[in-house]
C-alpha positions as CSV (number, residue, x, y, z in Angstrom):
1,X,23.6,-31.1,77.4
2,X,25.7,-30.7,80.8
3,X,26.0,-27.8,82.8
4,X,29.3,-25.7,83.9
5,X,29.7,-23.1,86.1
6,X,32.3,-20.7,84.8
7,X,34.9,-19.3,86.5
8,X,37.1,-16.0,85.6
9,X,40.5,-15.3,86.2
10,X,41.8,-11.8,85.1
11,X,40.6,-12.4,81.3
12,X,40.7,-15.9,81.5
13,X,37.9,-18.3,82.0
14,X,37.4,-21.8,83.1
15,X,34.3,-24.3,83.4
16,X,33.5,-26.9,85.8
17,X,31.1,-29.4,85.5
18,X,28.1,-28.3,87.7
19,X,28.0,-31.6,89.4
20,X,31.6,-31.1,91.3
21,X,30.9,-27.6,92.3
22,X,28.9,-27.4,96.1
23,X,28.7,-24.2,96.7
24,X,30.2,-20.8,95.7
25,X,30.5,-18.0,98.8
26,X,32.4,-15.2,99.4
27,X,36.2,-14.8,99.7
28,X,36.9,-15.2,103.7
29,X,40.2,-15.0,106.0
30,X,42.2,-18.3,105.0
31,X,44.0,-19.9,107.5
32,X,48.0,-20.9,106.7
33,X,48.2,-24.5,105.9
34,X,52.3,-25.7,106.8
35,X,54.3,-27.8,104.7
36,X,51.1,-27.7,102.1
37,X,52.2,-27.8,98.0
38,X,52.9,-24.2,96.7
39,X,49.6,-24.5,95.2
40,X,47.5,-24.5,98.7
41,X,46.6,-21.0,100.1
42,X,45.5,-22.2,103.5
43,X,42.5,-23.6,104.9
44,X,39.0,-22.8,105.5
45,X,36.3,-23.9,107.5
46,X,32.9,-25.2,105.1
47,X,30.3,-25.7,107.2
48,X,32.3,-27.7,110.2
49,X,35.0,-29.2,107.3
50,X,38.2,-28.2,107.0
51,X,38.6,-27.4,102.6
52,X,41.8,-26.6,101.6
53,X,42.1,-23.6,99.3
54,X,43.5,-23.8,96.2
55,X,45.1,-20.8,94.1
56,X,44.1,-21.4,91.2
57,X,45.8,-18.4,89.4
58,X,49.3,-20.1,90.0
59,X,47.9,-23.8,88.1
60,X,47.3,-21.7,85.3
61,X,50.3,-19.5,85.8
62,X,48.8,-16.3,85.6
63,X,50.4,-12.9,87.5
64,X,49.7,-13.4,91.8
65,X,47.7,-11.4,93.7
66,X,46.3,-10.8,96.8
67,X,42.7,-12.2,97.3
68,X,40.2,-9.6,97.4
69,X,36.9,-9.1,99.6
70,X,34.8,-9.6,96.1
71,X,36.5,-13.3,95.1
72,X,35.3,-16.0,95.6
73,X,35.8,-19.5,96.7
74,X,34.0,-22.4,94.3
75,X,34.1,-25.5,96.7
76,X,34.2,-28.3,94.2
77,X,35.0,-31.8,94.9
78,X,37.8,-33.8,93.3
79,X,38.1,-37.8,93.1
80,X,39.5,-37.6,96.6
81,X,38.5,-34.5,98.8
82,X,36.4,-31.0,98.5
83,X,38.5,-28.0,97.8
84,X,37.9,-24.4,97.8
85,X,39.0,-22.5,94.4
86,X,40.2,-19.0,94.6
87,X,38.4,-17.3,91.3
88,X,37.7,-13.6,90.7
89,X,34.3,-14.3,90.0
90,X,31.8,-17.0,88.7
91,X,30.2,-15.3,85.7
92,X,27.1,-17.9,85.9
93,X,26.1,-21.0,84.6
94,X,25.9,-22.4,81.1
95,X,24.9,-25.2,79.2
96,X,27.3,-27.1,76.4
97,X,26.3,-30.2,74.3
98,X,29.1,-32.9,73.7
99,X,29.8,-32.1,70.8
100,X,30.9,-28.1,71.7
101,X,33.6,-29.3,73.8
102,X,37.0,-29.9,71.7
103,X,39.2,-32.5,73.4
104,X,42.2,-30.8,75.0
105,X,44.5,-33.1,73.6
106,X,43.5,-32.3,70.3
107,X,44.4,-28.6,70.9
108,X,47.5,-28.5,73.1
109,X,48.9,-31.9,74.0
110,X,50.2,-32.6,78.2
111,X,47.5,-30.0,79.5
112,X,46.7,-32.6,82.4
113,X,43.9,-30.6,84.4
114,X,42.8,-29.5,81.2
115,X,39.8,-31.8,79.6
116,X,38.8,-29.3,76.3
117,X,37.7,-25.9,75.3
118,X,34.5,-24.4,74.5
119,X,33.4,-21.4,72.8
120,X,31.0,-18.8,74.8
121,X,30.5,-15.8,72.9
122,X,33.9,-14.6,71.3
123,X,35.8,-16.1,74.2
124,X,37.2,-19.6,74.5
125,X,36.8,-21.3,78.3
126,X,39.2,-23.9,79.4
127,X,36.9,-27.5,80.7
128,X,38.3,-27.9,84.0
129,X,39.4,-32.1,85.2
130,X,39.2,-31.9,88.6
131,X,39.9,-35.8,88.5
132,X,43.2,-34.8,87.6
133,X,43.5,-31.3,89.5
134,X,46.5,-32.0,92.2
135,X,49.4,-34.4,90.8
136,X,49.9,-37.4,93.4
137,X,52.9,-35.6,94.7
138,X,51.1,-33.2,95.5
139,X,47.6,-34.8,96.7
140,X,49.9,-36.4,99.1
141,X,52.1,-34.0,100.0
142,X,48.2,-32.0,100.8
143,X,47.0,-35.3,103.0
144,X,50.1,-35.2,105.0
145,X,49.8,-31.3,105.8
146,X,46.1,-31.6,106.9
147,X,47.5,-34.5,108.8
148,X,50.0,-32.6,110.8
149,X,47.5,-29.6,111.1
150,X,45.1,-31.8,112.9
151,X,47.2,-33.3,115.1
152,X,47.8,-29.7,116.6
C-alpha cells in the first residue's frame, strides 16, 4: 500500500504520492515571476527558498480563478525542483494498493502528467507524475525566469 494526498479542484480530484508532497500551508501573496511559462503564478518564499507556484487549474484546463485566502499551496517536489501547487483544498490522505491504480494509458492514451486513476468512494481521482509535471520547454523556460529574477 502507498499513500496519496489528494487534492481538489472545483469537483475534480488529484493524488500525489505522499513521498513528493513537503508540506501543505495556506494560500499566501505570490510574487510575479517574468518571462515564467503560462503555467507559473509567481513565486513564493518556503522557508528561505524561492518555490515557484504552479496553477494547477490551467494543466488540467479547468475555468481560472482568482486564488482565495482558504487555498492552498502543496509544495511537492519534481525530478528537478520543489514547487508550490495551487489546489482548493487537500481533502486528506489515503491509502491505495497497486493493484487499485489503473494505468493512464490504459484509460486515455497521451495524458503525460497523468500516471492512472483510482476509485475513492463514487469519485475517480487522477494519480499525479510529477516526474513528468513541466514539459522541458517549459522546465527550462522556468530555470531561465528564476535565473533572471535572481540576478535582480
Amino acid at each position: 500500500m502507498s499513500e496519496y494526498a489528494v487534492l481538489e479542484f472545483d469537483d475534480m480530484r488529484v493524488a500525489l504520492p505522499l513521498g513528493c508532497v513537503e508540506r501543505v500551508v495556506r494560500a499566501v501573496y505570490l510574487t510575479p515571476l517574468p518571462d515564467a511559462p503560462d503555467i507559473v503564478l509567481g513565486v513564493v518564499n518556503v522557508q528561505g527558498r524561492i518555490v515557484p507556484a504552479i496553477d494547477m487549474r490551467k494543466r488540467f484546463r479547468l475555468p481560472d480563478r482568482e486564488i482565495a485566502l482558504n487555498d492552498r499551496l502543496v509544495v511537492a517536489h519534481t525530478g528537478r525542483r520543489s514547487v508550490a501547487l495551487v489546489a482548493d483544498t487537500v481533502t486528506g490522505i489515503f491509502e491505495y494498493a497497486a493493484s487499485d491504480i489503473a494505468a493512464a494509458d490504459t484509460i486515455l492514451p497521451g495524458l503525460g502528467y497523468v500516471a492512472g486513476v483510482v476509485k475513492l468512494g463514487d469519485d475517480l481521482v487522477l494519480v499525479h507524475d510529477l516526474g513528468s509535471f513541466l514539459s522541458l520547454e517549459e522546465a527550462d523556460t522556468l530555470e531561465n525566469a528564476l535565473l533572471a529574477s535572481a540576478g535582480n
